[in-house]
C-alpha positions in Angstrom: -2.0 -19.2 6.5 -1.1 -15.7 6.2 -2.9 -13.7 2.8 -3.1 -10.3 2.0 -4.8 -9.5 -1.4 -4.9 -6.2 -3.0 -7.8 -4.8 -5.1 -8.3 -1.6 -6.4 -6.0 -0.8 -8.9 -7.0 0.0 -12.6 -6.2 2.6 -15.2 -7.1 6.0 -14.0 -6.0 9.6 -15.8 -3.7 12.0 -14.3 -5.1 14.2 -12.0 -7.7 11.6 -11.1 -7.9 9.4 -7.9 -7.7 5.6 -6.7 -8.7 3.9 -3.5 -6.1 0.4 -2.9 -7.4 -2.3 -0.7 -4.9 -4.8 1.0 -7.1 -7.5 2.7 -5.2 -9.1 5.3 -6.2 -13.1 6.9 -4.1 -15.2 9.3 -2.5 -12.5 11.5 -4.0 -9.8 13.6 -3.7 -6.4 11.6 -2.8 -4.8 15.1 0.0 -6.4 16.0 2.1 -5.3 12.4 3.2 -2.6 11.0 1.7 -2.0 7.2 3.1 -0.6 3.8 2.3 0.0 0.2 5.5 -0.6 -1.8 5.5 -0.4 -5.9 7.4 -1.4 -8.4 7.9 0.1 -11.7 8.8 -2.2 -14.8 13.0 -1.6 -14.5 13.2 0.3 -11.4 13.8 -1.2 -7.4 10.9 -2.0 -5.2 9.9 1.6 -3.4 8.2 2.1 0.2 5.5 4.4 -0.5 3.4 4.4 2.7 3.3 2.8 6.1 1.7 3.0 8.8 2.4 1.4 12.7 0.6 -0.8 14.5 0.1 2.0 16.7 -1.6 4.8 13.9 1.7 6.3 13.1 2.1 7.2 8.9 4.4 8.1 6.6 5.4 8.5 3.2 7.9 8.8 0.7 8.0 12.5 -0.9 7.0 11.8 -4.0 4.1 11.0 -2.6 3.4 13.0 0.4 0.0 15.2 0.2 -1.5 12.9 -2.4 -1.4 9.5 -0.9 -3.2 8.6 2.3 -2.4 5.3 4.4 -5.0 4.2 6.6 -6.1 1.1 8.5 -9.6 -0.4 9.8 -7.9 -3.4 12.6 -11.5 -4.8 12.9 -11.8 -5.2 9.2 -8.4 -6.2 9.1 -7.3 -4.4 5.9 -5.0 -1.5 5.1 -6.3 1.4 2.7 -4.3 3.7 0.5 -5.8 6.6 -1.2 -4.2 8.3 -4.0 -5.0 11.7 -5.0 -3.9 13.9 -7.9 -2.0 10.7 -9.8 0.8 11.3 -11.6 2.0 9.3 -15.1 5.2 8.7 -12.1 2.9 6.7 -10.1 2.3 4.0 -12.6 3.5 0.9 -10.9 2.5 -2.4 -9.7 1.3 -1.4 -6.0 2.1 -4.2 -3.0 1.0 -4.9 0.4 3.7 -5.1 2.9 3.1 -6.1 6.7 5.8 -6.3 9.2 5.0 -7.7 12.7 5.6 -5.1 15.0 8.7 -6.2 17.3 9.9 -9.0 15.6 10.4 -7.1 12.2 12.2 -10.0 10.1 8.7 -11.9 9.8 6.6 -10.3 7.0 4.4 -11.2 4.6 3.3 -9.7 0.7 0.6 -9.7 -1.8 0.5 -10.5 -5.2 0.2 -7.0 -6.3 -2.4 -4.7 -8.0 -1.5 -2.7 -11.2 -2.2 1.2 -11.3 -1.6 2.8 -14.7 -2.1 6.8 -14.9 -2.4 8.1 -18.7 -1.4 11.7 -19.2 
């Protein structure tokens, strides 16, 4: 059964930092591609981050210098580190993965909840 949990979310102020766990078991985190999406309350789901199953990142602008994507395969769980939070960033925060070839089989967490006060 495939699982990814996130943990690390939490109220933080703006300016400060946050380090989001997505703990993947029942797939190999090699063979997927992996995302951070988020969701604010009355807005669409947004890709944040991704990475490849072969290192490749990116990152939406809004995001891009602050936010860090990163994955440890043998650990089998995907990072993201956000930097110098904005009030902007407040948003329920998902896991994404995406098998690599066969892109229509994909799997996501419950969500963590990251609220930045100004």
């Amino acid at each position: 059964q495939v699982q990814l949990v996130e943990s690390g979310g939490g109220l933080v102020q703006a300016g400060g930092s946050l380090r989001l766990s997505c703990a993947a078991s029942g797939i190999n985190l090699s063979f997927n591609d992996m995302g951070w999406y988020r969701q604010a309350p009355g807005e669409q789901r947004e890709l944040v981050a991704r990475i490849t199953y072969g290192g490749s990142a990116n990152y939406a602008d809004s995001v891009k210098g602050r936010f860090t994507i990163s994955r440890d395969n043998a650990k089998n769980t995907v990072y993201l580190q956000m930097n110098s939070l904005k009030p902007e960033d407040t948003a329920v925060y998902y896991c994404n993965r995406k098998h690599y070839r066969f892109r229509s089989i994909e799997s996501w967490g419950q969500g963590t909840q990251v609220t930045v006060s100004s």
